[in-house]
C-alpha positions as CSV (number, residue, x, y, z in Angstrom):
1,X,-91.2,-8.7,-89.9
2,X,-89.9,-5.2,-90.1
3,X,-90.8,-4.1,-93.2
4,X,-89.5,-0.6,-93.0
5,X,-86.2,-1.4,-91.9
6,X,-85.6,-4.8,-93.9
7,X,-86.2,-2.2,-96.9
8,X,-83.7,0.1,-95.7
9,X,-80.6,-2.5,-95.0
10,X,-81.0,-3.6,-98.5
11,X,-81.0,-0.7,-100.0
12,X,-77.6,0.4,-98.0
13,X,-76.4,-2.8,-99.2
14,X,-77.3,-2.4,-102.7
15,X,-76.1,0.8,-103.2
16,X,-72.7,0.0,-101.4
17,X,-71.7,-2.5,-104.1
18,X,-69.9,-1.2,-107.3
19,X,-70.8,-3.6,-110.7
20,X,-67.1,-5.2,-110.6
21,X,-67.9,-6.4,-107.2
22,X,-69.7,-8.6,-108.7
23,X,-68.9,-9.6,-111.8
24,X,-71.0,-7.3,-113.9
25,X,-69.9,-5.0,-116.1
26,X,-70.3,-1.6,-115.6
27,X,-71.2,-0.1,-119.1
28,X,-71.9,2.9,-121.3
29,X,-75.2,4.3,-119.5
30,X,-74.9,7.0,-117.5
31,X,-75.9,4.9,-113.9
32,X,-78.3,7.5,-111.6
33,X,-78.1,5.4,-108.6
34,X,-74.1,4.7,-107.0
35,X,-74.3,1.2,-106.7
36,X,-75.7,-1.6,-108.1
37,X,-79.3,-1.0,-110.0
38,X,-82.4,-3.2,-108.3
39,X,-83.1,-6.0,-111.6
40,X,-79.3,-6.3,-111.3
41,X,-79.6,-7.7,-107.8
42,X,-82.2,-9.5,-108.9
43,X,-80.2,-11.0,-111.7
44,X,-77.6,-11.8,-109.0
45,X,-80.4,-13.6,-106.9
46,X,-82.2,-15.7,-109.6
47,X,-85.2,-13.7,-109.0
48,X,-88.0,-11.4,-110.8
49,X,-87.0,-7.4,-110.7
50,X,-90.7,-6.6,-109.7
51,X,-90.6,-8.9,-106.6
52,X,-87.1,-7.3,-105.5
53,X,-88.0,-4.0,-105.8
54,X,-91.6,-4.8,-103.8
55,X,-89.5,-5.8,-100.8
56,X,-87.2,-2.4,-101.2
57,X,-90.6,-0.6,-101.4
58,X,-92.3,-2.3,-98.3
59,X,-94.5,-3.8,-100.3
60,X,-95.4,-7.2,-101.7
61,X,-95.6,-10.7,-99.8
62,X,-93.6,-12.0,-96.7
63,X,-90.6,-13.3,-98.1
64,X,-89.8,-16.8,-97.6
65,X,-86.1,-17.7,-95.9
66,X,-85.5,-19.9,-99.5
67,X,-85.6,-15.9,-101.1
68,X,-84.1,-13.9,-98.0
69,X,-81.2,-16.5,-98.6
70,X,-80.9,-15.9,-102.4
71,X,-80.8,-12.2,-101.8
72,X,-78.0,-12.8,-99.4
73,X,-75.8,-14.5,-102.0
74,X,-76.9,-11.7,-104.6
75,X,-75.4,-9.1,-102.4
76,X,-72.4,-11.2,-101.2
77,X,-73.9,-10.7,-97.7
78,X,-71.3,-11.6,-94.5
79,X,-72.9,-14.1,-92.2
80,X,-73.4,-11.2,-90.1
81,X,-75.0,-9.5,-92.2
82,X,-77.4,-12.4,-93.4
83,X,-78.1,-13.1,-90.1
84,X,-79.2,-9.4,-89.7
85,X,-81.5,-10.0,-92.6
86,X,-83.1,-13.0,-91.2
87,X,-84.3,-11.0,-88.0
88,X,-85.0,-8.2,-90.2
89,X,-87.4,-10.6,-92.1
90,X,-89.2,-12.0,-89.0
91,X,-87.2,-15.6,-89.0
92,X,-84.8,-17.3,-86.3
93,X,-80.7,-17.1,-87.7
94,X,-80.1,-20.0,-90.0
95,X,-77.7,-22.7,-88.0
96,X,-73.7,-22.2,-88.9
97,X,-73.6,-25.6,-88.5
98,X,-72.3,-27.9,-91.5
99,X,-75.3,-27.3,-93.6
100,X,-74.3,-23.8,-95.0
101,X,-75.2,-22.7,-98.2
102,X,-74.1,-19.1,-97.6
103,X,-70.8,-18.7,-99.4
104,X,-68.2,-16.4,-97.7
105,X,-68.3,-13.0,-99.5
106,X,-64.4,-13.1,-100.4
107,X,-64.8,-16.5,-102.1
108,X,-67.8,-15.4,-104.4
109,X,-65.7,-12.4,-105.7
110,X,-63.1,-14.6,-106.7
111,X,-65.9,-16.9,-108.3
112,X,-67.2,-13.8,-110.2
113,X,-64.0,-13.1,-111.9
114,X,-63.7,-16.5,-113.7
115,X,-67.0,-16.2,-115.3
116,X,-65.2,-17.9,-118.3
117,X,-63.8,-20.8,-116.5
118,X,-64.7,-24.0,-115.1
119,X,-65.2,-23.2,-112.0
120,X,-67.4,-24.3,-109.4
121,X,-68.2,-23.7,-105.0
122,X,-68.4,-27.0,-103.0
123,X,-69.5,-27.6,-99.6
124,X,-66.9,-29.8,-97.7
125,X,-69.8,-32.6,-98.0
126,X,-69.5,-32.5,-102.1
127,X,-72.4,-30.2,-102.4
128,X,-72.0,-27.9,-105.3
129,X,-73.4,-24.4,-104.3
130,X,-72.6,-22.4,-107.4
131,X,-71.1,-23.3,-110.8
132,X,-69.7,-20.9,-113.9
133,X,-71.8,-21.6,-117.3
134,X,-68.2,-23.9,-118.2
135,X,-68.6,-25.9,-115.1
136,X,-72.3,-27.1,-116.1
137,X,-71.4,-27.7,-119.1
138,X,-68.2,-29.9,-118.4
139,X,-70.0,-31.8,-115.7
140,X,-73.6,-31.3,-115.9
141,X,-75.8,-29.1,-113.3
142,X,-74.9,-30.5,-109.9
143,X,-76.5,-27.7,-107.9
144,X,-80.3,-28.7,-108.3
145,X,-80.3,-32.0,-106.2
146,X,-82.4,-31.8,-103.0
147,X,-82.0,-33.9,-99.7
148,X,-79.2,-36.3,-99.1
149,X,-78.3,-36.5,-103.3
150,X,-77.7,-32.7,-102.6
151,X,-74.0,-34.1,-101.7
152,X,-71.9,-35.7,-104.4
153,X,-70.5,-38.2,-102.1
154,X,-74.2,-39.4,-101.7
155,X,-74.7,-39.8,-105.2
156,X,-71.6,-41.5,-106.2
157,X,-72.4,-44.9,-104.1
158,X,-76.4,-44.4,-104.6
159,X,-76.6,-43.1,-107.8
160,X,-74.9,-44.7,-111.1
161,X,-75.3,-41.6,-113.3
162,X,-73.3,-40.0,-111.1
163,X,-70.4,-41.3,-112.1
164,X,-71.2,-41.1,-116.6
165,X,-68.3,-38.2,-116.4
166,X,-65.3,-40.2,-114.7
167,X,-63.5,-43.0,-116.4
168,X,-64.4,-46.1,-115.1
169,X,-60.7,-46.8,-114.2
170,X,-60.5,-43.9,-112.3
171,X,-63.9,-44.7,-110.0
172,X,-61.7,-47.0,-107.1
173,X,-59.8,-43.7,-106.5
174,X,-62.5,-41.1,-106.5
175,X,-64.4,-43.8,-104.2
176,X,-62.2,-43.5,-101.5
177,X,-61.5,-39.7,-101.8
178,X,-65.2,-39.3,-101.3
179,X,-65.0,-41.7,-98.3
180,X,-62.4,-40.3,-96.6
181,X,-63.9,-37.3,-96.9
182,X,-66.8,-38.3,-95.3
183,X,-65.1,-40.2,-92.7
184,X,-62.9,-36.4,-91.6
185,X,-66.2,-34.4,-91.6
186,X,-67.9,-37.2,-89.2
187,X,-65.3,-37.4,-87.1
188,X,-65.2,-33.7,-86.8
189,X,-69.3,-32.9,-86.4
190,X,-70.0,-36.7,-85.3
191,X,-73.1,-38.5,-85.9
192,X,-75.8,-36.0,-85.1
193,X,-74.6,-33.8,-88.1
194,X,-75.5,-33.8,-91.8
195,X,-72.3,-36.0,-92.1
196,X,-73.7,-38.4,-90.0
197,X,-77.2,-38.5,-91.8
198,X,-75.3,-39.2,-94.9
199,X,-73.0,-41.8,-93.4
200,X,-75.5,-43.6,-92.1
201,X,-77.8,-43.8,-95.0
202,X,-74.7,-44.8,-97.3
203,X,-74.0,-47.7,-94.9
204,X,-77.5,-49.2,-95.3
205,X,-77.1,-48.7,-98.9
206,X,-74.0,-49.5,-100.3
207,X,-72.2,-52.2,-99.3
208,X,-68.9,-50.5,-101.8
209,X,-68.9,-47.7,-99.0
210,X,-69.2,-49.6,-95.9
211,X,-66.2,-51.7,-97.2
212,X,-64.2,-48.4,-97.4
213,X,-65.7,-47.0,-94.0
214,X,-64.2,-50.1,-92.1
215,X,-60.9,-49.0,-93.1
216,X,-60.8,-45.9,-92.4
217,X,-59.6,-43.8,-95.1
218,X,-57.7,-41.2,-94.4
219,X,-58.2,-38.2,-96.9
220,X,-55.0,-37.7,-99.7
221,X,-54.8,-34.7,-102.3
222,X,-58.6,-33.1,-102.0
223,X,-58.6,-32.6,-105.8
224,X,-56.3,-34.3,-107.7
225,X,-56.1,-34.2,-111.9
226,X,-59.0,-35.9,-113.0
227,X,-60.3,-37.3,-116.5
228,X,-63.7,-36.6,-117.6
229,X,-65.6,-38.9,-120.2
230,X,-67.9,-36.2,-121.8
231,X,-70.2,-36.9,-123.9
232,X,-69.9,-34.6,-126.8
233,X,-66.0,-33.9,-126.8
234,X,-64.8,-37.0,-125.6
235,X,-62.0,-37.3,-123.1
236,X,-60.4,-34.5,-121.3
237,X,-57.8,-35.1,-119.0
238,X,-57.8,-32.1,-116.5
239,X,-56.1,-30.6,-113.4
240,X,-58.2,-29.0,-110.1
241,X,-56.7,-26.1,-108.4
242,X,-58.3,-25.6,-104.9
243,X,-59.1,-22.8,-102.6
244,X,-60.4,-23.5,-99.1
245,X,-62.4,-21.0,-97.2
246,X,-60.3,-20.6,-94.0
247,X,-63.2,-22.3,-92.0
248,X,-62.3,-25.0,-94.7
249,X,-66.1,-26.0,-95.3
250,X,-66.3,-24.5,-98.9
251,X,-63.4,-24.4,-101.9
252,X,-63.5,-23.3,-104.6
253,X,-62.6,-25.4,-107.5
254,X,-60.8,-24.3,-111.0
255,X,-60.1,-27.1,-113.4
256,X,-57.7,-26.4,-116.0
257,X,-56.0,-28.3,-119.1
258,X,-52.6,-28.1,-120.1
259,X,-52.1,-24.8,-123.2
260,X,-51.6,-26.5,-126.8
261,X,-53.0,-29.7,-125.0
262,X,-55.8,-31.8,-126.8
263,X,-58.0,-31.4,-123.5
264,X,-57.3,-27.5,-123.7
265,X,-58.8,-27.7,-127.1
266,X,-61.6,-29.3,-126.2
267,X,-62.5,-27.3,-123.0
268,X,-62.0,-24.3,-125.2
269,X,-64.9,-25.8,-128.0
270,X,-66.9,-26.6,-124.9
271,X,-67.0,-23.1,-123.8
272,X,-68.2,-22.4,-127.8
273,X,-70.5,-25.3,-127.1
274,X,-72.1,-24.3,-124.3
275,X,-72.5,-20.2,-124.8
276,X,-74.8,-21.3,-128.2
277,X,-77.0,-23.5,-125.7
278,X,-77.3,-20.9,-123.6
């Protein structure tokens, strides 16, 4: 571990990024540094100020790849530049391969501009890497799973609270979009991939699945309108816009209602909901 010079590239990373880079705001306080402060990258990497700033200060413990990969999110790091940080901290470059919880730098500036909607980042393997407050609270925290149940897909033949937020009418249809787009990322990585750990638990599992593996599904519209059964506002009946990464492995999703709708009523007291939790 280079202490000295891990301390160094995140400071010249820090200071390069600007509050609105990331969704901050940049307020009345006269700022003495010229980019972002240290608790704020902190904030931005769900992690105590005082351990931070001991890294920056070449101080402190060793720290783990679990918190040099949370700092790389916190300062919308390339994969470059993560990588960089990895070596910096003493550890081998995390794989590229199909596990990749990294998001790409353009998409998370997006993502920080729509703070206020229900928005959330998905791996191509259903596993939800960030979510707005909205999202969570539309349909639940999906991004503290660990192993396999990490990936929606997994969960929905595996799990049956995974499905509590769809309408039971709809759960034939989102079956085989999940399938299908299993079936494209295992053709595409084959079986020694994480697509192929989770294929070939789900066809010792769930006899639903293999039923829809034989068949081969071929994937339709990624994210189609959905209905969600929520618990404290009842139905809403939404539509999903999409944005792929151009490696297509992440999108970002936005769901929406209709203005003067019913559903956009309800999303609206779910954002009221969900900010007094909070």
């Amino acid at each position: 571990m280079d202490r000295a010079r891990l301390a160094e590239f995140l400071r010249t990373r820090r200071e390069a990024l600007q509050p609105e880079d990331v969704g901050l705001p940049r307020g009345q306080r006269r700022r003495r540094t010229g980019g972002l402060r240290r608790e704020e990258v902190a904030a931005l990497s769900d992690m105590s100020t005082d351990y931070y700033s001991r890294i920056e200060q070449q101080r402190g413990p060793h720290p783990s790849e679990q918190m040099l990969a949370a700092i790389a999110r916190g300062l919308r790091l390339s994969l470059e530049e993560r990588d960089h940080l990895f070596r910096l901290g003493g550890y081998p470059t995390p794989q590229r391969v199909r596990r990749n919880d990294h998001i790409n730098p353009g998409m998370m500036r997006i993502f920080d501009g729509l703070g206020e909607a229900a928005a959330q980042v998905v791996s191509d393997l259903g596993e939800t890497l960030r979510q707005t407050r909205l999202a969570g609270a539309l349909l639940g925290d999906e991004t503290g799973h660990t192993g396999l149940a990490r990936s929606l897909h997994y969960r929905w033949f595996t799990d049956p609270d995974a499905r509590r937020h769809y309408v039971e009418d709809d759960h034939p249809a989102h079956s085989r979009l999940f399938a299908s787009d299993l079936h494209r990322a295992y053709t595409r990585d084959g079986k020694d991939s994480r697509a192929g750990d989770i294929v070939e638990a789900l066809l010792a599992r769930s006899p639903e699945f293999a039923d829809l593996w034989r068949a081969h599904p071929v994937p339709g519209p990624y994210c189609a309108p959905k209905r969600i059964q929520h618990p404290q506002v009842g139905l809403l009946e939404l539509h999903c816009q999409v944005l792929l990464d151009p490696d297509h492995s992440q999108s970002l999703q936005v769901f929406t209602a209709t203005p003067g709708s019913e559903s956009h009523e309800k999303l609206r007291l779910l954002s009221v909901i969900a900010g007094q939790e909070l």
